[in-house]
C-alpha positions as CSV (number, residue, x, y, z in Angstrom):
1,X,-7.5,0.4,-10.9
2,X,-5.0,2.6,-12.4
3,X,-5.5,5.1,-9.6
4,X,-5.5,2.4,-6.8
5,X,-2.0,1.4,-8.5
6,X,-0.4,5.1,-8.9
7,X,-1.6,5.6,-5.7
8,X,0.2,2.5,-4.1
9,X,3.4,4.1,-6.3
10,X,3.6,6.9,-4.4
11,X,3.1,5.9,-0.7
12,X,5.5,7.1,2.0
13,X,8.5,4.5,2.2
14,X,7.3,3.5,5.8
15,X,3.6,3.0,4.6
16,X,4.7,-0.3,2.7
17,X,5.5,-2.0,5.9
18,X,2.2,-2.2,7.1
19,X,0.7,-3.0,3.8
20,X,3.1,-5.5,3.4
21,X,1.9,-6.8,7.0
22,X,-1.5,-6.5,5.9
23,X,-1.3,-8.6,2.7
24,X,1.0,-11.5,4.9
25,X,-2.7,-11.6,7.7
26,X,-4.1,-12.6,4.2
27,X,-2.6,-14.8,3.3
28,X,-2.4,-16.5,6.4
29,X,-6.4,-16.5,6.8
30,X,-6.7,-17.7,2.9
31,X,-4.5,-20.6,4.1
32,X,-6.2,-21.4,7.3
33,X,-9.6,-21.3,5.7
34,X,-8.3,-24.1,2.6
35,X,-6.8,-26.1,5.4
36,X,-10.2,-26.0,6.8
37,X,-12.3,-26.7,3.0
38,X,-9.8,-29.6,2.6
39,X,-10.2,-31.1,5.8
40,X,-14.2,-31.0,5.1
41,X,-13.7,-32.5,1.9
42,X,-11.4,-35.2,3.4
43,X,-14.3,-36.2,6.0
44,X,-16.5,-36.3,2.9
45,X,-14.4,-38.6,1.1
46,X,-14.1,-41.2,3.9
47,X,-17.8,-41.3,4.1
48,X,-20.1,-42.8,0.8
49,X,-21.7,-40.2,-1.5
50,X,-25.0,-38.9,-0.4
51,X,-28.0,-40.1,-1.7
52,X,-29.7,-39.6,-5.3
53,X,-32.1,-36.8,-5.0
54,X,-34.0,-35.1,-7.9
55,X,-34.0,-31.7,-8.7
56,X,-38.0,-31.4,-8.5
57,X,-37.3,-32.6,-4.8
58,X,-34.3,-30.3,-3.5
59,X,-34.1,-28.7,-0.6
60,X,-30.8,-26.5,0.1
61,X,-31.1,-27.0,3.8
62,X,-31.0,-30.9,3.7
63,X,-29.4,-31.6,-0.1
64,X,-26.3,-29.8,0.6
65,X,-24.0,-32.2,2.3
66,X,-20.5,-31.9,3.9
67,X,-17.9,-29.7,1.7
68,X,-20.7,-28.4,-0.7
69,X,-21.5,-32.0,-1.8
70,X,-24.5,-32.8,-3.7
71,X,-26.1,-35.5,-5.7
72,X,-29.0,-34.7,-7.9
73,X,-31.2,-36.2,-11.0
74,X,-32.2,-34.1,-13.7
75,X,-32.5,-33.7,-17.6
76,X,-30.7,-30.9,-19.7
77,X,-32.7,-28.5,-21.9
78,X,-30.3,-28.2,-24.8
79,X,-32.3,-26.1,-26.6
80,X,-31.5,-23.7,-23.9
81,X,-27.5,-23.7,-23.7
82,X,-26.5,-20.7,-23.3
83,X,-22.7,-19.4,-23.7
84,X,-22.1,-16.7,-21.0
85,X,-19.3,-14.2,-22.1
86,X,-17.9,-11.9,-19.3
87,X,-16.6,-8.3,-20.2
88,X,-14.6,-5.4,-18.1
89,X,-14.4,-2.2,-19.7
90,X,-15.7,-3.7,-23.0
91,X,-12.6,-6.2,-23.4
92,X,-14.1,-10.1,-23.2
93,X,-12.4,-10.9,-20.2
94,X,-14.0,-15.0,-19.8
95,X,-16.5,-17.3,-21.5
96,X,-18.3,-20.1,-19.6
97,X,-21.1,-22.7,-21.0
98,X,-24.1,-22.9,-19.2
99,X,-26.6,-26.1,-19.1
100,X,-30.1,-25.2,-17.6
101,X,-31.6,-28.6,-15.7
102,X,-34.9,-29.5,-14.8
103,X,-36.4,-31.9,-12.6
104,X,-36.9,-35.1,-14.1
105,X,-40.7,-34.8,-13.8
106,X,-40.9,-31.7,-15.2
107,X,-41.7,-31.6,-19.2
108,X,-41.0,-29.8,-21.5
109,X,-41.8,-26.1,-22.1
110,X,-41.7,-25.8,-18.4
111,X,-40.8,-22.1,-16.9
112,X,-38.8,-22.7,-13.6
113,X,-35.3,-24.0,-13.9
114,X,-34.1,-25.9,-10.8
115,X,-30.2,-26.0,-11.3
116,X,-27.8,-25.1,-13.9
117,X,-24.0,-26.0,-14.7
118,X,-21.7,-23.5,-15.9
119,X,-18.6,-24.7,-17.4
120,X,-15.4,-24.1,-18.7
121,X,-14.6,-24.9,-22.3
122,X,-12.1,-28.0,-21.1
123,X,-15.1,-29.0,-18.8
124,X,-17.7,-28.7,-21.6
125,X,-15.4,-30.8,-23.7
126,X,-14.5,-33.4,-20.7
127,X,-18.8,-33.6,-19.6
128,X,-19.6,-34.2,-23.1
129,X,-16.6,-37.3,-23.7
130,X,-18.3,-38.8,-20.5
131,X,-22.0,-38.2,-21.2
132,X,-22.9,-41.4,-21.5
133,X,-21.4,-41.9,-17.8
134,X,-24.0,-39.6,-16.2
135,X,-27.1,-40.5,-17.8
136,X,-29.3,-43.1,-16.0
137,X,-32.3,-43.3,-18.3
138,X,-34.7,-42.1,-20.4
139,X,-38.1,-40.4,-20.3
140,X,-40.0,-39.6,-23.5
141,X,-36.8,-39.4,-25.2
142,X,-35.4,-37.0,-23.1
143,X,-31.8,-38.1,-21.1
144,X,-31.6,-38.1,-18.0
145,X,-28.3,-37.5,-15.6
146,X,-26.9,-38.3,-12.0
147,X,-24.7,-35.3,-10.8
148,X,-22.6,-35.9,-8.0
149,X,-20.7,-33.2,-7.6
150,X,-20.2,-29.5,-5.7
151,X,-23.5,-27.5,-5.1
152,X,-23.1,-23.7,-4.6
153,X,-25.7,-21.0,-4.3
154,X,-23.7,-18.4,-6.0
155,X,-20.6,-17.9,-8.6
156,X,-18.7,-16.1,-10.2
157,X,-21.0,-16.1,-13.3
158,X,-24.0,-16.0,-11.3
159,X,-25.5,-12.6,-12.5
160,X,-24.0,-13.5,-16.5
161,X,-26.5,-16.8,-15.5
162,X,-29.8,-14.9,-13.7
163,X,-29.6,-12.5,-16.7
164,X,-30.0,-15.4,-19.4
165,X,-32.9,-17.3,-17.6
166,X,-34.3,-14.3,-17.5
167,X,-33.6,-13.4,-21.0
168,X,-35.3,-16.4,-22.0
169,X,-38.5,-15.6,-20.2
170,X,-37.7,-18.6,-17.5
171,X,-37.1,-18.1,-13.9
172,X,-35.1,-19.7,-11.0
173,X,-36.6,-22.2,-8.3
174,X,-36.5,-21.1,-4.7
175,X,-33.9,-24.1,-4.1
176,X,-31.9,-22.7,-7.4
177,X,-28.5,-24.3,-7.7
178,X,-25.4,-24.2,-9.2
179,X,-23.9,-27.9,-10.3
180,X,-20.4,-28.6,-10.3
181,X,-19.6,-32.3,-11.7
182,X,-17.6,-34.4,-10.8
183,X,-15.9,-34.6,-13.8
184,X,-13.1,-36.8,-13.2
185,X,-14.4,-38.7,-10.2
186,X,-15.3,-38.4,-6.5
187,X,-12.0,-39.4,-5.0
188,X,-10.3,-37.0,-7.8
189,X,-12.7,-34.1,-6.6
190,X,-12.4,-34.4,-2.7
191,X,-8.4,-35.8,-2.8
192,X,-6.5,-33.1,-0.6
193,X,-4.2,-30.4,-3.0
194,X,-1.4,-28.6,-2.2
195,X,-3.5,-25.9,-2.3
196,X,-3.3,-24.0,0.8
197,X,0.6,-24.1,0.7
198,X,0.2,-22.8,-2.7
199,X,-1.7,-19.6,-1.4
200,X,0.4,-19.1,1.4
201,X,3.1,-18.9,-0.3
202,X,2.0,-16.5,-2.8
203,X,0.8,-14.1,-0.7
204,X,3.8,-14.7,1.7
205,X,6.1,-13.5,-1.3
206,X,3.5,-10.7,-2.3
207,X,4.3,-9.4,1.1
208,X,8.0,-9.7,0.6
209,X,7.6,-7.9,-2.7
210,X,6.2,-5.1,-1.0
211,X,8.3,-4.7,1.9
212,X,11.2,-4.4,-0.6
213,X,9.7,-1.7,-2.3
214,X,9.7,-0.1,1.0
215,X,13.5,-0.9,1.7
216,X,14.4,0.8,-1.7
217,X,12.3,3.6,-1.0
218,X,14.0,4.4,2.4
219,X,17.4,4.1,0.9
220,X,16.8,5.9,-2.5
221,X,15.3,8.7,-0.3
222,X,17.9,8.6,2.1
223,X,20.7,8.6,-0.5
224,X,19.1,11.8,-2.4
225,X,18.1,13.7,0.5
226,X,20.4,16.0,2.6
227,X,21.1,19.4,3.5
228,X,19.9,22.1,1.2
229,X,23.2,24.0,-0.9
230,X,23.8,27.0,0.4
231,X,23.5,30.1,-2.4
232,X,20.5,29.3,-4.3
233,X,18.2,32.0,-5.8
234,X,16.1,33.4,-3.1
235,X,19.4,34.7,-1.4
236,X,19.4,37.9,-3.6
237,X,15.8,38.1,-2.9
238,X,14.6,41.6,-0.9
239,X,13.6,39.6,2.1
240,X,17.0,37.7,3.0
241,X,19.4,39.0,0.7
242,X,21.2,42.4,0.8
243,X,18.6,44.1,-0.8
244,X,16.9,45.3,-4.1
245,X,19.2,46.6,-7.0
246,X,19.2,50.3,-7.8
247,X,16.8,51.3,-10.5
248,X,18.4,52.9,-13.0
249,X,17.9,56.8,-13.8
250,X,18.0,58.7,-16.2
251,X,21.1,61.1,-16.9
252,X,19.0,63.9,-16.8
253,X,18.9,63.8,-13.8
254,X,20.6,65.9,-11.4
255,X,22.5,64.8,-8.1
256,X,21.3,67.3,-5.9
257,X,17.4,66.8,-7.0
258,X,14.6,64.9,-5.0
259,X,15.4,61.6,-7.1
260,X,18.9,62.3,-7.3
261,X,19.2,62.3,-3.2
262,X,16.3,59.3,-3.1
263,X,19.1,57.1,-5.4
264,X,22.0,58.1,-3.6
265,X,20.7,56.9,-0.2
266,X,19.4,53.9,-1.9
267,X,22.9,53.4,-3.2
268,X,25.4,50.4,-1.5
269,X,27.7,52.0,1.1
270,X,30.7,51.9,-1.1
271,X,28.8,53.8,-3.7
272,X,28.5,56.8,-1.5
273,X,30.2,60.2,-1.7
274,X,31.1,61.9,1.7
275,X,29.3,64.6,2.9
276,X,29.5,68.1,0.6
277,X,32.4,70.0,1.9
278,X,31.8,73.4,3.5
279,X,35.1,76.1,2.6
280,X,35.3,79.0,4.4
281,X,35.7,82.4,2.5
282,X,35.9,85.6,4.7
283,X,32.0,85.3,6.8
284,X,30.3,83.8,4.3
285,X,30.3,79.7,4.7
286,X,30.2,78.3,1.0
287,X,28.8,75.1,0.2
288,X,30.7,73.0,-2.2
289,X,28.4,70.3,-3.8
290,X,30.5,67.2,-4.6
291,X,28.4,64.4,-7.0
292,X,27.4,61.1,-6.5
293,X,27.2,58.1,-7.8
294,X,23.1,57.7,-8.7
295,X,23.5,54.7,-10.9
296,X,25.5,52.5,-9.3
297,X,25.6,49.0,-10.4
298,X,23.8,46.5,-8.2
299,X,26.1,43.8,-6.6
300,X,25.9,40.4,-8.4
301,X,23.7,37.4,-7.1
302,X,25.4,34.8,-5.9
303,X,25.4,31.5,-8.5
304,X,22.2,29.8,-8.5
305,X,22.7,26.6,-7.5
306,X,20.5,22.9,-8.8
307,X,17.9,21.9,-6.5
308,X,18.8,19.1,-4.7
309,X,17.3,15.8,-6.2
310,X,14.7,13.8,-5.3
311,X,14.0,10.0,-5.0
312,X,10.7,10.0,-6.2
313,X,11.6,9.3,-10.1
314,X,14.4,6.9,-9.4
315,X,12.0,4.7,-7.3
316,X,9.6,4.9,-9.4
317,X,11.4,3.7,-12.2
318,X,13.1,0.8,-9.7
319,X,9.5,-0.5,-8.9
320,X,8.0,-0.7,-12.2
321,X,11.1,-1.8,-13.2
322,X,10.8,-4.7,-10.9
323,X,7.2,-5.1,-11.0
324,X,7.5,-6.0,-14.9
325,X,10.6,-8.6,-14.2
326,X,8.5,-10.4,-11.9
327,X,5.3,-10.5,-14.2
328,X,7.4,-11.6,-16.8
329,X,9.6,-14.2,-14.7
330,X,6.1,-15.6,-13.4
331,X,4.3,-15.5,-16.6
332,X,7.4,-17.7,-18.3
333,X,7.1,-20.3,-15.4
334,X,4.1,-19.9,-13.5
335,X,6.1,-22.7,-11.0
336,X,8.7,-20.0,-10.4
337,X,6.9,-18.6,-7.1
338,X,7.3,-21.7,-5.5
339,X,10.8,-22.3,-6.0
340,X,11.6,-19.3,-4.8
341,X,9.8,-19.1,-2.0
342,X,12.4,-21.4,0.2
343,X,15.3,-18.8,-0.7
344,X,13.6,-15.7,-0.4
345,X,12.5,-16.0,3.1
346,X,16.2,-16.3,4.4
347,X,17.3,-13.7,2.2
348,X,14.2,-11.2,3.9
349,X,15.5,-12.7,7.3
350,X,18.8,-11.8,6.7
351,X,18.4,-8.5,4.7
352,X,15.9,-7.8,8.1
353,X,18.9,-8.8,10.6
354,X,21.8,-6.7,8.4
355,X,18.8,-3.7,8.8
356,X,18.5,-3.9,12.5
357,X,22.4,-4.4,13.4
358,X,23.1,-1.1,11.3
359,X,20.5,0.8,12.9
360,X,21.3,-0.7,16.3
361,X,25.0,0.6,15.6
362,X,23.8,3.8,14.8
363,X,22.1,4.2,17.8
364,X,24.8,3.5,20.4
365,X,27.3,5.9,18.5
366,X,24.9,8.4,18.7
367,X,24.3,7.7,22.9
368,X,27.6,7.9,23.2
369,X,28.5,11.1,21.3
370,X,26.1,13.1,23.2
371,X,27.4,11.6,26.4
372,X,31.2,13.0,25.6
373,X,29.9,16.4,24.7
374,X,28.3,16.2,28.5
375,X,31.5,15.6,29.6
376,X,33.7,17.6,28.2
């Protein structure tokens, strides 16, 4: 996860667009599949609860009615509750409280659980102030309930849940359920939420979030980058500066030697000597050696000047910056999202708009600058 997150931290600027694009599609199929679950759940509601079926008797194909619906007879096991913790990296990350049902002809000692609810502590605490509610009758002192509630094949604690059946040497039906009651009512459980809205506008503002980062990446990196200073270090360099210093000799050295010569053509022009003069004297030419300069001081580097700086640490600290803010704002007043929503939208519009105008302008002047250089 930490990876996946540095990784996202150090995208190209224009790569956010498209993820930003990616997590708006979404959204947008999140919402259009709740409007979908609520409309089921809608038709469900106008219609009477399905019949009472017992777990024994279940069949997924046929006992599974319109939005997940079910309605199923059973007795609880309590000598088999089971709390079901849930850990990531070793951290407990959830708890949940699961009741193992049977059918209501099975007895006791029996090895094949039919169904199970797994709950949350407030549910635990809200199925056990309405007990009395559920239970129909009684069979050799064992209570039994009517469910009505949500039936699901699978969850989120579904492997926590296989592992303890199997822990305690039981093992799951070939209909095997998962039972979610209906703990404050039918009507309560199937009444439409604002849901989808919900999710569309949190992902919709996710979105925005990133394509912001984006924006501030362009800019920062626009505002930083720019044409390299002229005079930096590699300018005295042998390849494209004037050349290598002399080496230094020693003075014991004498002019007119072999490494006396090799230093004085290595030497910059204005170190040179002229030429040895040649004086006359009767028919005999006599060479006059003049010295040279064989250590003459290398010409100074020019001033080393700062690397031009980069984006990268500013925007880094601008997005985790703004990435804490918003965790914080949200975790204050988890309603914050969807107050803001209705202004951030315009502000995106118009932040989009101011965007497209500048480059727009950009564009002309620079049609039209070319164009007068043709002319002229």
């Amino acid at each position: 996860m930490q990876r996946l997150f540095i990784l996202l931290l150090v995208l190209p600027w224009w790569a956010y667009f498209p993820l930003a694009g990616g997590v708006g599609y979404l959204a947008e199929m999140s919402y259009r599949g709740a409007l979908a679950e609520q409309a089921e759940k809608a038709a469900a509601l106008a219609e009477a609860p399905p019949p009472v079926v017992d777990l024994s008797a279940l069949r997924r194909d046929g006992d599974i009615h319109a939005a997940d619906e079910v309605h199923v007879r059973g007795w609880i096991d309590t000598d088999r509750n089971y709390e079901l913790i849930k850990r990531t990296n070793g951290v407990r990350t959830g708890t949940r409280f699961m009741y193992m049902m049977f059918g209501s002809q099975d007895v006791p000692g029996v090895q094949v659980v039919r169904a199970a609810m797994v709950l949350t502590k407030a549910q635990r605490d809200a199925f056990v102030d309405r007990i009395d509610d559920f239970m129909v009758a009684e069979i050799e002192g064992r209570p039994v309930f009517d469910l009505n509630g949500f039936g699901e094949l699978t969850g989120t604690y579904a492997a926590l849940a296989y592992d303890a059946i199997e822990e305690q040497g039981l093992e799951r039906s070939d209909e095997f359920i998962f039972v979610e009651p209906f703990l404050e009512g039918r009507a309560a459980a199937l009444a439409p939420k604002g849901v989808p809205m919900k999710t569309r506008g949190n992902g919709w503002l996710i979105a925005l979030g990133v394509a912001l980062f984006g924006v501030v990446r362009w800019y920062l990196n626009r505002a930083t980058a720019g044409p390299r200073t002229p005079g930096d270090g590699y300018d005295a360099g042998p390849i494209s500066g004037p050349g290598q210093p002399a080496v230094p000799l020693a003075k014991s050295i004498a002019p007119n030697s072999p490494l006396g010569r090799i230093a004085a053509r290595r030497a910059p022009p204005e170190a040179q000597q002229p030429a040895p003069a040649r004086v006359a004297s009767g028919n005999v030419a006599v060479r006059r050696v003049v010295p040279r300069a064989v250590n003459a001081p290398a010409p100074e580097a020019p001033p080393v000047s700062p690397a031009p700086r980069t984006g990268f640490d500013l925007a880094f600290l601008v997005k985790v910056g703004l990435g804490m803010a918003v965790v914080g704002l949200v975790s204050y007043d988890p309603g914050l999202i969807s107050r803001m929503l209705p202004m951030a939208l315009p502000l995106a519009l118009m932040a989009g708009t101011l965007l497209f105008a500048r480059r727009l302008r950009r564009a002309v002047t620079a049609i039209f600058s070319r164009g007068g250089d043709k002319v002229v």
